[in-house]
C-alpha positions in Angstrom: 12.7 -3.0 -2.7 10.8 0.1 -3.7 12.9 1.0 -6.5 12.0 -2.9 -7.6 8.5 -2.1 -6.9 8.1 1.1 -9.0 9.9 -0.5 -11.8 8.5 0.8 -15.0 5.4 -1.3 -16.3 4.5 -2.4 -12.9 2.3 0.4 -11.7 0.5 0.2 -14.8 0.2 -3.6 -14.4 -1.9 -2.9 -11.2 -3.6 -0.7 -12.5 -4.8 -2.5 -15.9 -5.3 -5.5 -13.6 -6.7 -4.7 -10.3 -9.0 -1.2 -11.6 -7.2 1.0 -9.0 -8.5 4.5 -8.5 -7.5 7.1 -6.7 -8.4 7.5 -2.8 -10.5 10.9 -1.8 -6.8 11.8 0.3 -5.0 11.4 -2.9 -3.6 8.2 -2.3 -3.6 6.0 -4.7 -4.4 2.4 -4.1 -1.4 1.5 -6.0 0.3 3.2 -2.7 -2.0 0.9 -0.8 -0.3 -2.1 -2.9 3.3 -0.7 -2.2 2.8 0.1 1.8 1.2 -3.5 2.3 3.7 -5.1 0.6 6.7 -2.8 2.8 4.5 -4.4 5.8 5.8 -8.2 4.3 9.0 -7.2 4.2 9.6 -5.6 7.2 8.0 -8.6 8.6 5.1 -7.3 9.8 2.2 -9.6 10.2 -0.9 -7.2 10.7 -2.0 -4.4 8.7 -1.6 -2.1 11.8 2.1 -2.3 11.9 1.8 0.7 9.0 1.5 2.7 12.0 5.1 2.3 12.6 5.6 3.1 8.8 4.1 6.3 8.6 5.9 8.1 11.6 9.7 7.1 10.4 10.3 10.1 8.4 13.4 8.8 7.0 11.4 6.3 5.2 8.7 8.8 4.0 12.0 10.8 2.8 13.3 7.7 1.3 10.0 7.3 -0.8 9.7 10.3 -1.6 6.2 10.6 0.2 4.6 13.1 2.5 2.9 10.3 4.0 1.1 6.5 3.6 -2.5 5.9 3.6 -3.8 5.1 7.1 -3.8 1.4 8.7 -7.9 2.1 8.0 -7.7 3.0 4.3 -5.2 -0.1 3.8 -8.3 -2.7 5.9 -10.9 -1.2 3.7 -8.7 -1.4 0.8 -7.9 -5.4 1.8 -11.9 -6.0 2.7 -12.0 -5.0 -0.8 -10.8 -8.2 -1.9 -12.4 -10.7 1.3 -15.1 -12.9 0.0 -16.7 -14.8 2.8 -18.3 -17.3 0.8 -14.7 -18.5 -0.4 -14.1 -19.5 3.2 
């Protein structure tokens, strides 16, 4: 699935089309896109299951990642996108 996700073009799709920066930890949001979307797949229904995520080093090693952005970088990153009037 991650080899899917990094396919080439896509990154730079996200970032033409969502203005992604990078985070002051050096994460980039387009991490932020990729761990959410590892939380769907693994079935995980709440942004806090990226707890699990982080700590199973296999994965990180898998990724080639030191780490994932914190279950708090990934809600601000969401709240990014909540508009309450839309409710």
């Amino acid at each position: 699935m991650i080899g899917a996700f990094r396919a080439p073009g896509l990154p730079a799709a996200f970032r033409e089309d969502l203005w992604l920066r990078q985070g002051a930890r050096g994460y980039s949001e387009g991490t932020s896109i990729e761990t959410l979307v590892s939380l769907l797949v693994a079935c995980e229904e709440c942004v806090d299951g990226a707890r699990l995520l982080c700590v199973d080093r296999g994965l990180l090693r898998l990724w080639s990642r030191p780490g994932l952005p914190a279950v708090e970088t990934l809600r601000a990153f969401l709240n990014r996108f909540y508009d309450a009037a839309a409710e």
